[in-house]
C-alpha positions as CSV (number, residue, x, y, z in Angstrom):
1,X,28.2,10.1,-6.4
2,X,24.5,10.9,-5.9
3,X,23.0,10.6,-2.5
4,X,19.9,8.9,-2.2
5,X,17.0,10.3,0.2
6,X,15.6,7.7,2.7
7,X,11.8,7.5,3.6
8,X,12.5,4.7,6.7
9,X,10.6,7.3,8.9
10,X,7.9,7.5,7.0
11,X,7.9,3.9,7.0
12,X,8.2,3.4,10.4
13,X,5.1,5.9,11.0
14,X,2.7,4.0,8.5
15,X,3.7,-0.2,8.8
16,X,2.6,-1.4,12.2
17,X,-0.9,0.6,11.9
18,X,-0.8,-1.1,8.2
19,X,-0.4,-4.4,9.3
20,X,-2.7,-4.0,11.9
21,X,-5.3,-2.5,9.5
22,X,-4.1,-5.6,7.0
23,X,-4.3,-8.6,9.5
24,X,-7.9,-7.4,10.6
25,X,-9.2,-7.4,6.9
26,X,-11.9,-9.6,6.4
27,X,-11.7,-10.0,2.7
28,X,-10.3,-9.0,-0.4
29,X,-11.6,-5.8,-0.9
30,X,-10.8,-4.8,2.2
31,X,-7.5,-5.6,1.9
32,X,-7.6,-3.3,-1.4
33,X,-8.7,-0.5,0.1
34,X,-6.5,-0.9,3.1
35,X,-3.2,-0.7,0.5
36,X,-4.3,2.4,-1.5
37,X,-5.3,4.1,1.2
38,X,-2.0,3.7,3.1
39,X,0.1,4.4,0.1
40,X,-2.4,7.3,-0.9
41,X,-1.5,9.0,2.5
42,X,2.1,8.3,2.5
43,X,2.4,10.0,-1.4
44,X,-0.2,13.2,0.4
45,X,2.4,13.3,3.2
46,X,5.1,13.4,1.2
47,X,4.3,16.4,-1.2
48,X,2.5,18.0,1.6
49,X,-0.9,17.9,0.5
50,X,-4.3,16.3,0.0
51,X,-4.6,15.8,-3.7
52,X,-4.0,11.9,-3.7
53,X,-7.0,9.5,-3.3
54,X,-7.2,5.3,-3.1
55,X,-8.4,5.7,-6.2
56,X,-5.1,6.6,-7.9
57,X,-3.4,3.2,-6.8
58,X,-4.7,0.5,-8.0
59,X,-3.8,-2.7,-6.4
60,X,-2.9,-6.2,-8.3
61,X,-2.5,-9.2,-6.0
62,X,-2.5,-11.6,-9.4
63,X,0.8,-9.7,-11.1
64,X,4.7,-9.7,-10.8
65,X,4.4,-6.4,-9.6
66,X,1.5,-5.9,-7.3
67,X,0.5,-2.2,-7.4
68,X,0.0,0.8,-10.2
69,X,0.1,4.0,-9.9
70,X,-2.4,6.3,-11.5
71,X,-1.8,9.1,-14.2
72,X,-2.1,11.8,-11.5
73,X,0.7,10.2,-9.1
74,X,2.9,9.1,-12.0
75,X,2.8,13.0,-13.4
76,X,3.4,14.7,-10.1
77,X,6.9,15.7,-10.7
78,X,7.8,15.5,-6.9
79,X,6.4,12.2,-6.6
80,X,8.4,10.7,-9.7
81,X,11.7,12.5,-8.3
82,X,10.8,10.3,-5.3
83,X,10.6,7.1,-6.7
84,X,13.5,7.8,-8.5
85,X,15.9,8.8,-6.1
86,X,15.0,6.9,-2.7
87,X,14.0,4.0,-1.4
88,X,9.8,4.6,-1.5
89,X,9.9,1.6,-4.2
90,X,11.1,-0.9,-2.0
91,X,8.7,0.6,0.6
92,X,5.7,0.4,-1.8
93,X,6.6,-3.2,-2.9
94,X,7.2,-4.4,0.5
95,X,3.7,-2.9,1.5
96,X,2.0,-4.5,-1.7
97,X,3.9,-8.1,-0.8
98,X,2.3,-7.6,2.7
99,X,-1.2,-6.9,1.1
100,X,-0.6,-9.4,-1.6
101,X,0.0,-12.0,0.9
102,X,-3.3,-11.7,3.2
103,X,-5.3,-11.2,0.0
104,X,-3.9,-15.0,-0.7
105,X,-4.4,-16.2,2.8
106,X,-7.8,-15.2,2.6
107,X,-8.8,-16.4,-1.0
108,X,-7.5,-19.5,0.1
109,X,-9.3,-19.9,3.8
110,X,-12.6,-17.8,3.3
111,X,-14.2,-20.4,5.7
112,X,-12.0,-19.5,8.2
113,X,-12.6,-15.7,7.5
114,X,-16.7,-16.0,8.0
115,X,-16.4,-18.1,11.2
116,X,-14.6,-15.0,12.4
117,X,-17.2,-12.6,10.7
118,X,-20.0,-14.6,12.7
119,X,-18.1,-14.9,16.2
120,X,-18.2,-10.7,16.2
């Protein structure tokens, strides 16, 4: 039987200042940048490094699954070992449902979003 690595502390460390960072988006892009940042910091943390930008995530709202990874994350051998043998998918696709879900919210209510833009 294989054991399986868990990244729940690395979880932990990134989701409440996520959704934080999420819930004060004011629109769509934000909410963009918000995810591949996050998710570019939690790959940098995880190899130990700085090579990973928001750039190599791109972020779908629109499909099944919400996120892709660029050429440079999906050939980083420790980063593909990862996804493979622990449970950073779920985390990714929990972060991208979270993201996906205040990118609908404010498509939907963008009214509601610039009375809050011109109360600040």
């Amino acid at each position: 039987m294989t054991s399986q690595v868990s990244y729940s502390k690395l979880e932990k460390a990134y989701s409440h200042d996520f959704r934080n960072k999420i819930n004060m988006t004011r629109n769509t892009n934000e909410v963009h940048d918000v995810f591949c940042y996050t998710v570019a910091s939690m790959f940098n943390e995880i190899v130990d490094t700085k090579k990973f930008r928001e750039r190599d995530i791109d972020f779908y709202p629109e499909r099944e699954c919400h996120y892709e990874l660029g050429e440079k994350i999906k050939l980083d051998s420790a980063i593909a070992e990862c996804l493979n043998g622990s449970d950073l998918g779920r985390i990714l696709n929990d972060l991208a449902q979270t993201a996906t879900n205040r990118h609908t919210h404010l498509e939907k209510h963008p009214e509601k979003t610039n009375s809050k833009i011109m109360r600040h």
